[in-house]
N, CA, C and O atoms as a GROMACS GRO file, in nm:
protein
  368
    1UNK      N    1  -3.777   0.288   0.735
    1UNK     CA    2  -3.668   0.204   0.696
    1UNK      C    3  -3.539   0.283   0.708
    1UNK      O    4  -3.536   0.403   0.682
    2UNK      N    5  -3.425   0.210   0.751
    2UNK     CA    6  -3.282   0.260   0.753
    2UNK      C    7  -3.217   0.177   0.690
    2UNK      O    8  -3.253   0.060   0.679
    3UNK      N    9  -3.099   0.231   0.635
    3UNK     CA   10  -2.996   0.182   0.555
    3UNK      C   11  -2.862   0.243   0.564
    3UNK      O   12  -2.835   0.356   0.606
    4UNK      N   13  -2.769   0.138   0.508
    4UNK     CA   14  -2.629   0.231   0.509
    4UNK      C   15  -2.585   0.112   0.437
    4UNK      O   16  -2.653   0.010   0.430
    5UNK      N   17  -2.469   0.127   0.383
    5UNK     CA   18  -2.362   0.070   0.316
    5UNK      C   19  -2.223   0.040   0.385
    5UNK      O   20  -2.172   0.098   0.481
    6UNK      N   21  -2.158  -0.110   0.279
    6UNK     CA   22  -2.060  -0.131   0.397
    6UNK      C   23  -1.960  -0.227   0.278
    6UNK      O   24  -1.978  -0.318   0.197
    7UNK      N   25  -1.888  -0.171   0.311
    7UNK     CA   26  -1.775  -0.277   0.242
    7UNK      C   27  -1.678  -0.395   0.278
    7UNK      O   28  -1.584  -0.391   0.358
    8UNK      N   29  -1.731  -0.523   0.185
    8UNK     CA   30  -1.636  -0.672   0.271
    8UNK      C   31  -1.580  -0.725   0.157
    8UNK      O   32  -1.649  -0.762   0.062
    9UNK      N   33  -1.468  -0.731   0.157
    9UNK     CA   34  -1.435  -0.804   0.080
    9UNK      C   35  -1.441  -0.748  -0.068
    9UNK      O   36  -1.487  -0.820  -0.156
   10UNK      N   37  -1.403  -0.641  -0.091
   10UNK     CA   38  -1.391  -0.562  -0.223
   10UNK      C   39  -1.558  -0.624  -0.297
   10UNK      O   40  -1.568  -0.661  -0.414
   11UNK      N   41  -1.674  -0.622  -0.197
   11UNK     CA   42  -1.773  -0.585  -0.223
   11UNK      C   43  -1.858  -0.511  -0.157
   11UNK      O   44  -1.825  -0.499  -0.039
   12UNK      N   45  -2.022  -0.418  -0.205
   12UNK     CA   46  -2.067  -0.350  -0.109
   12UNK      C   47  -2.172  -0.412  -0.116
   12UNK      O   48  -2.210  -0.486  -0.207
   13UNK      N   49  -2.247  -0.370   0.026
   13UNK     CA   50  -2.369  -0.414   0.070
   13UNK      C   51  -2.431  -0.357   0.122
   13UNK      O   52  -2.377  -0.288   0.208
   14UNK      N   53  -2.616  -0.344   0.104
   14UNK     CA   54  -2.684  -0.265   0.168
   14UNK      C   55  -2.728  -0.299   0.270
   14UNK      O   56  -2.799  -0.399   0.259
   15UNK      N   57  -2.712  -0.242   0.422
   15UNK     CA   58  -2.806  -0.349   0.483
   15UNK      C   59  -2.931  -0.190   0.510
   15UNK      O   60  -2.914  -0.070   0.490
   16UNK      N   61  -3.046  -0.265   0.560
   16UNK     CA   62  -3.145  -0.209   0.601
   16UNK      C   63  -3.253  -0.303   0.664
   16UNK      O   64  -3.260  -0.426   0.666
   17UNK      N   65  -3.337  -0.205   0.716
   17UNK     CA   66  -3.388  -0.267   0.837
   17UNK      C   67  -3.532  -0.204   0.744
   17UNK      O   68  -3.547  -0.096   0.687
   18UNK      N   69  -3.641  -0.347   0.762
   18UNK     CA   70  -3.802  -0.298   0.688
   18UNK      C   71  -3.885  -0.292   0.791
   18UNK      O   72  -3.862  -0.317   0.910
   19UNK      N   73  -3.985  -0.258   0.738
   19UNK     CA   74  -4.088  -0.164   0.836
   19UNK      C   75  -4.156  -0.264   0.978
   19UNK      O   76  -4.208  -0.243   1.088
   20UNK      N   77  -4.113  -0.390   0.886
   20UNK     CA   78  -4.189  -0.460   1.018
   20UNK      C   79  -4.017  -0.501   1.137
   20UNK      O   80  -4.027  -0.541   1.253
   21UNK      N   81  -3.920  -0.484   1.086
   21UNK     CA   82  -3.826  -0.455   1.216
   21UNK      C   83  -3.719  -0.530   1.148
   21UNK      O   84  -3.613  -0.508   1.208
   22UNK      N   85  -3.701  -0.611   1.046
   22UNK     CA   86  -3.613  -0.736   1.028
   22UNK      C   87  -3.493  -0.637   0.943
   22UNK      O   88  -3.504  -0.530   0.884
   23UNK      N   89  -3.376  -0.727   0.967
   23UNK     CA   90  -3.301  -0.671   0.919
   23UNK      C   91  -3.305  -0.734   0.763
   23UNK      O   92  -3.400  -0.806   0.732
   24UNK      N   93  -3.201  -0.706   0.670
   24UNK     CA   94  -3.211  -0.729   0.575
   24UNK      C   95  -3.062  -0.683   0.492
   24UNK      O   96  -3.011  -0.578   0.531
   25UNK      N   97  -3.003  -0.747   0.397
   25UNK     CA   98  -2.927  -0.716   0.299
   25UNK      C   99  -2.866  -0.740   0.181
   25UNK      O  100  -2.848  -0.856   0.142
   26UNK      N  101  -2.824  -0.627   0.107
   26UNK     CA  102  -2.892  -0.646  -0.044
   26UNK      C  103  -2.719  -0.610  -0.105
   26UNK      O  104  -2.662  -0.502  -0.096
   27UNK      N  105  -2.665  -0.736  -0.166
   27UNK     CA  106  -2.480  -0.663  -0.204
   27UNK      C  107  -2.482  -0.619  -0.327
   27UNK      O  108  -2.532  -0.681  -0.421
   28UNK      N  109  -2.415  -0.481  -0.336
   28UNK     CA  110  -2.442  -0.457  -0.459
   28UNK      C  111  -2.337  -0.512  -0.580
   28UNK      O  112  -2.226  -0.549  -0.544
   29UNK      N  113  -2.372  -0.516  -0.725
   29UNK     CA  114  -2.292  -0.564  -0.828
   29UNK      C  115  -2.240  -0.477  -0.917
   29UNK      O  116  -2.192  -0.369  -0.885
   30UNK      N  117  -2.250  -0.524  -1.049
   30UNK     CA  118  -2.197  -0.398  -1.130
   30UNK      C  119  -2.283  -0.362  -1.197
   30UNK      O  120  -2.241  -0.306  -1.298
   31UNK      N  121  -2.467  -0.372  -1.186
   31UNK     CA  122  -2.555  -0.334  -1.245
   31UNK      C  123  -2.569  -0.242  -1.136
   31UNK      O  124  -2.523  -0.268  -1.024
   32UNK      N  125  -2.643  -0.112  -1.169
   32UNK     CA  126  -2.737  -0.002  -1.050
   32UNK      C  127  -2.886  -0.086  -0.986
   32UNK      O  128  -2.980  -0.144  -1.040
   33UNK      N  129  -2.848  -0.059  -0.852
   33UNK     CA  130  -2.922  -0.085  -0.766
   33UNK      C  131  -3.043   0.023  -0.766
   33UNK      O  132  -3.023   0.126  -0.703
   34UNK      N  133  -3.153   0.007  -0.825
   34UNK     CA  134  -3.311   0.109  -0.813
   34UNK      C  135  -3.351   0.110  -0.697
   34UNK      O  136  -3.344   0.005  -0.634
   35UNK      N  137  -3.400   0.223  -0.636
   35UNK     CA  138  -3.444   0.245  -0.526
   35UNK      C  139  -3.578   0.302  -0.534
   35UNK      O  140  -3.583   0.409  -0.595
   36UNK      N  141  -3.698   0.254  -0.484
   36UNK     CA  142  -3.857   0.340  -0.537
   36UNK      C  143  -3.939   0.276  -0.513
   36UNK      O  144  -3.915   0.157  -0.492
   37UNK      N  145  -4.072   0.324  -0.504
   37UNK     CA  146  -4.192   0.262  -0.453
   37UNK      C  147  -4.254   0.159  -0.570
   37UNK      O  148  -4.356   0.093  -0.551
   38UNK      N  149  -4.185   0.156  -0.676
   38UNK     CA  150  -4.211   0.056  -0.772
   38UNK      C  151  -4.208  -0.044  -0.733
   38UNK      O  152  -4.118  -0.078  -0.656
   39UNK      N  153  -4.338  -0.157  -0.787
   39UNK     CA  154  -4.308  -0.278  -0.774
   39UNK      C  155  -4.172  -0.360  -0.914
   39UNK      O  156  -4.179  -0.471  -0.967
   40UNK      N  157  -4.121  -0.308  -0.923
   40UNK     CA  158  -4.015  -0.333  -1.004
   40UNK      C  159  -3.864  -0.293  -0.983
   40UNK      O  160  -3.751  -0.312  -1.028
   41UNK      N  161  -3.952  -0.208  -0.861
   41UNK     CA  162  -3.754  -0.130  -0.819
   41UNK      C  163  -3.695  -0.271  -0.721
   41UNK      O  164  -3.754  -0.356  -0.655
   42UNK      N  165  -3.549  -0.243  -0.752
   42UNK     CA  166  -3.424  -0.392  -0.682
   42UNK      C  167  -3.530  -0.335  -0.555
   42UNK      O  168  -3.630  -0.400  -0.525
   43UNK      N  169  -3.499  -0.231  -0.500
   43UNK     CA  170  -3.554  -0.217  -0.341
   43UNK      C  171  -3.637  -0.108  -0.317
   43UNK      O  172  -3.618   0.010  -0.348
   44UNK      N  173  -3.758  -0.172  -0.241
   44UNK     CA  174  -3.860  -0.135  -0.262
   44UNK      C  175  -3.898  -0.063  -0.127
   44UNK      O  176  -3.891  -0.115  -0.015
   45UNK      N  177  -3.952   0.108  -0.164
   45UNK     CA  178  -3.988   0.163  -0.042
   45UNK      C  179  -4.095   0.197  -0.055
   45UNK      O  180  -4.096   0.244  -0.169
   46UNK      N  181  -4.231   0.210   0.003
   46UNK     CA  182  -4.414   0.221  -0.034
   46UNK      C  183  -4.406   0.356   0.093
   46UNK      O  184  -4.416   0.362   0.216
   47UNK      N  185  -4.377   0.467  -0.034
   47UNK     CA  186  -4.367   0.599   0.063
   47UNK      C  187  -4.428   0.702  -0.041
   47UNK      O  188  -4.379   0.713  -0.154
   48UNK      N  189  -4.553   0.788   0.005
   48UNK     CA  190  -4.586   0.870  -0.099
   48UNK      C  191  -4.453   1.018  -0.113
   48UNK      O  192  -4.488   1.119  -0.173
   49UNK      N  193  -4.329   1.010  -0.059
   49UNK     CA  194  -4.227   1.055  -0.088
   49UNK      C  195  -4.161   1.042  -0.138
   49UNK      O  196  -4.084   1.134  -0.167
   50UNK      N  197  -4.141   0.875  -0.196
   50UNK     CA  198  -4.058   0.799  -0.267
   50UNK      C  199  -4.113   0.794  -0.416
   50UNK      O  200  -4.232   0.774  -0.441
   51UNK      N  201  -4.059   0.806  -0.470
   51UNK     CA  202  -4.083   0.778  -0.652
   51UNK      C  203  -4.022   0.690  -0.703
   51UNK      O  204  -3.905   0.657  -0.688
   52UNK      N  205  -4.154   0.619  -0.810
   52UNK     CA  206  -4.120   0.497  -0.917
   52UNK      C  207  -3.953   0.422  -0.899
   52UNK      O  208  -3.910   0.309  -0.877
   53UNK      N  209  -3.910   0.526  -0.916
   53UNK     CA  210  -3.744   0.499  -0.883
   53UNK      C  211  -3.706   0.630  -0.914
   53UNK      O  212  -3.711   0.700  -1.015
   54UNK      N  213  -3.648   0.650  -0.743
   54UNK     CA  214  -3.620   0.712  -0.691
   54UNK      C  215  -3.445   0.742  -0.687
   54UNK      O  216  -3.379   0.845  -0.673
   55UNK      N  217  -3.420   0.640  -0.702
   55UNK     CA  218  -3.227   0.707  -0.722
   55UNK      C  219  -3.177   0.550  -0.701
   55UNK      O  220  -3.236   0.448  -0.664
   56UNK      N  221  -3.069   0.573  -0.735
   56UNK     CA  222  -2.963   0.450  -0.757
   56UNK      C  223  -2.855   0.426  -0.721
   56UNK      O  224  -2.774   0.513  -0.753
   57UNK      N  225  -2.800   0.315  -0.646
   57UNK     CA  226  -2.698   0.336  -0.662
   57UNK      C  227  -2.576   0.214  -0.675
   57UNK      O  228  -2.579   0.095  -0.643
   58UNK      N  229  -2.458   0.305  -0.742
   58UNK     CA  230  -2.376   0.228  -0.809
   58UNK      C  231  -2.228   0.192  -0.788
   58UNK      O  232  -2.166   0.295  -0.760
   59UNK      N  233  -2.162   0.103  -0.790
   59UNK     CA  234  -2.041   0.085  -0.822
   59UNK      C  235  -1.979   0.125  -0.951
   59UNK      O  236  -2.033   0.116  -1.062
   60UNK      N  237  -1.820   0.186  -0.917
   60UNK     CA  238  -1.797   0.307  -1.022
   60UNK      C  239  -1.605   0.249  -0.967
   60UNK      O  240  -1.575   0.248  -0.847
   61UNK      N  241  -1.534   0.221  -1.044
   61UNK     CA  242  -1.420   0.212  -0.997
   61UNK      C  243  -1.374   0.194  -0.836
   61UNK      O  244  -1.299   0.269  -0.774
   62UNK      N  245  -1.451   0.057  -0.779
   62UNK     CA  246  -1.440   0.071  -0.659
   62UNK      C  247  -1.465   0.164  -0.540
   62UNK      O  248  -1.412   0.149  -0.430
   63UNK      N  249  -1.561   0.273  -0.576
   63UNK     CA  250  -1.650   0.333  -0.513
   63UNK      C  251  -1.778   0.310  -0.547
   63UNK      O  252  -1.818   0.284  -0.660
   64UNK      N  253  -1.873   0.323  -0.400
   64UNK     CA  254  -2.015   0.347  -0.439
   64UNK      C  255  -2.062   0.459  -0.446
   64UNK      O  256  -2.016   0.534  -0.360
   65UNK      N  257  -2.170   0.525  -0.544
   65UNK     CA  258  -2.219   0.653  -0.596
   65UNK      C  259  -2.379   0.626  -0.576
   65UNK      O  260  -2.451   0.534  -0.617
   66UNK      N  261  -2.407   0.739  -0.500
   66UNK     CA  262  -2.581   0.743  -0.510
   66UNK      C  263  -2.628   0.879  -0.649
   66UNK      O  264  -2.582   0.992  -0.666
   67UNK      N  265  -2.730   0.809  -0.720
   67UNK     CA  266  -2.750   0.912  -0.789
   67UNK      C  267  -2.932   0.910  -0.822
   67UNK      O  268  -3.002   0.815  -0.856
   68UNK      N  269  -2.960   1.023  -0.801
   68UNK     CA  270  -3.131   1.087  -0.807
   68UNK      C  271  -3.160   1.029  -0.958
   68UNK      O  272  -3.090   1.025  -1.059
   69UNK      N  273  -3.284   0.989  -0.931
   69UNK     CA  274  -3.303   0.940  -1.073
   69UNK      C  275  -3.416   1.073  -1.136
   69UNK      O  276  -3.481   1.061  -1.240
   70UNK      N  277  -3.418   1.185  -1.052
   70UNK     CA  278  -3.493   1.286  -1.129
   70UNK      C  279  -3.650   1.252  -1.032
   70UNK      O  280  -3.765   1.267  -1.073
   71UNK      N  281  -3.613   1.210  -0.915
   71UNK     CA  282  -3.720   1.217  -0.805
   71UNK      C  283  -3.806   1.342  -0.808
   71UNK      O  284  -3.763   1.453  -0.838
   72UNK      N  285  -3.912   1.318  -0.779
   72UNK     CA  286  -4.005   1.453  -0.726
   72UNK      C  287  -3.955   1.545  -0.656
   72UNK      O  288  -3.922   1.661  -0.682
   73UNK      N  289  -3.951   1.437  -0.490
   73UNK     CA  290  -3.901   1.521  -0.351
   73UNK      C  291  -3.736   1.551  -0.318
   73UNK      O  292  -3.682   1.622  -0.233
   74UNK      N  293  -3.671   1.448  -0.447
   74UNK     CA  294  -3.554   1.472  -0.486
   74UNK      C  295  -3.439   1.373  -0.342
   74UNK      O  296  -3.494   1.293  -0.267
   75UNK      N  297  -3.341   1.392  -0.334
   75UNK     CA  298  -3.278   1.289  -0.260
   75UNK      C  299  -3.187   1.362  -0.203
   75UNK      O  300  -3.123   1.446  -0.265
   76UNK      N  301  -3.171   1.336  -0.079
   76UNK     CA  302  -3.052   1.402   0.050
   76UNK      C  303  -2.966   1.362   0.071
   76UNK      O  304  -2.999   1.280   0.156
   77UNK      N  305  -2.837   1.349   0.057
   77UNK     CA  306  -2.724   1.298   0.079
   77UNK      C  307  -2.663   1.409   0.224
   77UNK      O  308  -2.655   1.530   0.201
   78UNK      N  309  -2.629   1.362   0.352
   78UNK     CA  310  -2.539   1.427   0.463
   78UNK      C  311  -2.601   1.530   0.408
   78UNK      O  312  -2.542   1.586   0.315
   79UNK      N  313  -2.773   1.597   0.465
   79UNK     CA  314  -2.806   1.680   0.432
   79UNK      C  315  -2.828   1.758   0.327
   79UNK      O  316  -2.905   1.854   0.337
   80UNK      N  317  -2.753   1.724   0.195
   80UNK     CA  318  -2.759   1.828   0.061
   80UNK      C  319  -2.857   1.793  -0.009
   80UNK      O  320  -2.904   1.681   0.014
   81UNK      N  321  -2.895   1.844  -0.076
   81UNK     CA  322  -2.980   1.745  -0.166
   81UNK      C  323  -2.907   1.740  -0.337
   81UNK      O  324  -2.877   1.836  -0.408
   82UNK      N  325  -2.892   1.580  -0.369
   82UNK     CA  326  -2.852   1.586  -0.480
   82UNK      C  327  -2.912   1.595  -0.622
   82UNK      O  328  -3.022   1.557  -0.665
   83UNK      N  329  -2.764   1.683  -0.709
   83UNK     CA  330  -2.887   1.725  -0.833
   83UNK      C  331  -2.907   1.597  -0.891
   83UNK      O  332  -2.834   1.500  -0.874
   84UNK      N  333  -3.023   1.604  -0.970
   84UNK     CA  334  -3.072   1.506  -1.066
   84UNK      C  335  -2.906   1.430  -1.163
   84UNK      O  336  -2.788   1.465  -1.174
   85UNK      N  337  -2.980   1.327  -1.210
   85UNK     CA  338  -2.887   1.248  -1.288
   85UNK      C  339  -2.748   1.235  -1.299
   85UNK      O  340  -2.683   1.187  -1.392
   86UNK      N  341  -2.698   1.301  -1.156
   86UNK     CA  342  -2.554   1.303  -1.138
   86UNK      C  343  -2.508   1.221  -1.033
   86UNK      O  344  -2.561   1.236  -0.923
   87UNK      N  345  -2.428   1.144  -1.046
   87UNK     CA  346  -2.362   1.009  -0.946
   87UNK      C  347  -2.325   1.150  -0.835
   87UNK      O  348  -2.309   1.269  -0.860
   88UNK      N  349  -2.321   1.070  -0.707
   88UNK     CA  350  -2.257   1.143  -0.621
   88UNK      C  351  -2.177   1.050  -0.526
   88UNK      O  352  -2.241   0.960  -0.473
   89UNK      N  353  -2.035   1.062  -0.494
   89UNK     CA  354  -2.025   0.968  -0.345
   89UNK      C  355  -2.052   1.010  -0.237
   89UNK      O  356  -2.038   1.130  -0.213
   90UNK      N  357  -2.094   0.928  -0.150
   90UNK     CA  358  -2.083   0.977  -0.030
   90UNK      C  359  -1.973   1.046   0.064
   90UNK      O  360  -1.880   1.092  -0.003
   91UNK      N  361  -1.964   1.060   0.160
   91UNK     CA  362  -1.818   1.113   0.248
   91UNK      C  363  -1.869   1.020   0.330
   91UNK      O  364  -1.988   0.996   0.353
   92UNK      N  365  -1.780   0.974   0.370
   92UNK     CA  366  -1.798   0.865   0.487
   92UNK      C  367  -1.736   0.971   0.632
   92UNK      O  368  -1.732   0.925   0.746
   0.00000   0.00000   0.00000
């Protein structure tokens, strides 16, 4: 699966593409978006890399922030990997 984020209209949106090819997209609000192999996470990835919920992410004063929810394999942002329970933005 791939994903990226995109902003319309002073809202964001996830799009991503699932395993069987379709595209797909998910806008985010002002609740955190869960990311994890949970059947309970907003979006759902069935990866023995992925955890319960795996990281989140959020709208924060008109930015979006990805943040590790304390993952196993932990989460990569443009290569880094981010620490646990700390919002991060991206760099576009």
């Amino acid at each position: 699966m791939s994903s990226n984020y995109s902003q319309r209209r002073n809202s964001f949106m996830v799009r991503y593409t699932t395993s069987d090819g379709h595209s797909a997209t998910i806008t985010l609000t002002d609740q955190p978006l869960i990311v994890g192999s949970s059947i309970t996470a907003d979006l759902r990835i069935e990866s023995t890399f992925i955890s319960r919920r795996h990281l989140a992410l959020s709208i924060q004063n008109n930015r979006v922030y990805v943040t590790d929810l304390g993952s196993r394999n932990g989460t990569y942002l443009n290569g880094y990997r981010l620490t646990a329970n700390q919002p991060t933005e991206p760099a576009n």
